[in-house]
C-alpha positions in Angstrom: 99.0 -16.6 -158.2 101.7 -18.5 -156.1 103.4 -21.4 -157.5 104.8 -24.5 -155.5 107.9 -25.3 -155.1 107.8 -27.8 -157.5 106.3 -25.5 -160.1 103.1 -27.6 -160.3 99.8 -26.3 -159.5 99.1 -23.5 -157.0 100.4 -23.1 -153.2 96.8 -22.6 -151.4 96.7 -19.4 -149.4 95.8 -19.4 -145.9 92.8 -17.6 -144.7 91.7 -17.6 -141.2 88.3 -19.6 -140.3 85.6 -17.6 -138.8 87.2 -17.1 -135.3 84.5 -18.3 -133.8 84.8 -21.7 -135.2 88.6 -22.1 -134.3 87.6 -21.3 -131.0 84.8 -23.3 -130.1 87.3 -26.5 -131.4 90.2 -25.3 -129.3 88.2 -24.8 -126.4 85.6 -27.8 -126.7 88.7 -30.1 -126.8 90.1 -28.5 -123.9 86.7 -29.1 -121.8 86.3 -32.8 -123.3 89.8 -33.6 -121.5 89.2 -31.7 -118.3 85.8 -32.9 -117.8 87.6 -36.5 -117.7 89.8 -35.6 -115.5 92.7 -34.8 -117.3 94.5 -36.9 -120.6 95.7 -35.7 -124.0 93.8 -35.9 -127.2 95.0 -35.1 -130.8 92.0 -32.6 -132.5 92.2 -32.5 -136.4 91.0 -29.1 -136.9 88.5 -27.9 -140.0 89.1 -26.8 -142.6 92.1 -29.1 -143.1 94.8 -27.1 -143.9 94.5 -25.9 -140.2 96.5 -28.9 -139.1 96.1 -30.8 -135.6 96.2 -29.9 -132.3 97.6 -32.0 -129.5 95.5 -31.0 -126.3 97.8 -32.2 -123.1 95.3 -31.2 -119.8 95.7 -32.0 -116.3 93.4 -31.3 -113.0 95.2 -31.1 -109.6 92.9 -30.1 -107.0 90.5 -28.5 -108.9 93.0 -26.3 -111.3 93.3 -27.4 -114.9 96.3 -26.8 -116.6 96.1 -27.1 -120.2 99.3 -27.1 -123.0 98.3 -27.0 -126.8 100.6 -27.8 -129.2 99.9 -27.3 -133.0 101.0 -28.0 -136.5 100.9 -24.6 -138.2 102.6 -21.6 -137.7 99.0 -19.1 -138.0 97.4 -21.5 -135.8 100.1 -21.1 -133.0 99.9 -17.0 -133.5 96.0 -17.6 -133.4 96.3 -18.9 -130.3 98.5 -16.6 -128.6 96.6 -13.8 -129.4 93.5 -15.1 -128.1 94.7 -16.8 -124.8 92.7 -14.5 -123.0 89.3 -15.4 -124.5 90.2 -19.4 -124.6 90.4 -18.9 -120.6 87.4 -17.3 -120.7 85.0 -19.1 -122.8 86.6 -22.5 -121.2 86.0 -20.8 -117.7 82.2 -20.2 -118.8 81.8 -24.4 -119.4 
């Protein structure tokens, strides 16, 4: 098992949440913000150890620019490997 740095109990391990899940937060965030024309909001994501995200979304004529900025470092590869499908599913709302 992995020990903490302060020799106390066990470091959790990080597991992924069903992808599904960590999509349909990122991208229901990202629609709450566009559909009101634009703002930032700070998401606490579930489970926990996930972190936060800071959605940051503007609409100029019609385009919606979105920037995401998040806590943990699997979160941020998370995202960048599914940039493609976040367009996508936030395209289909």
């Amino acid at each position: 098992p992995q020990v903490s740095a302060t020799g106390g109990a066990p470091a959790p391990s990080w597991s992924p949440p069903p992808e599904a899940d960590l999509q349909q937060q990122v991208v229901q965030s990202l629609w709450l913000r566009a559909r009101e024309g634009g703002g930032e909001a700070r998401v606490r994501l579930r489970p926990d150890y996930l972190g936060e995200l800071t959605v940051r979304v503007s609409v100029h004529q019609g385009v919606v620019s979105a920037r995401l900025e998040v806590e943990t470092p699997a979160v941020r590869e998370w995202v960048e490997l599914h940039e493609a499908s976040l367009r996508e599913a936030l395209g289909d709302h």
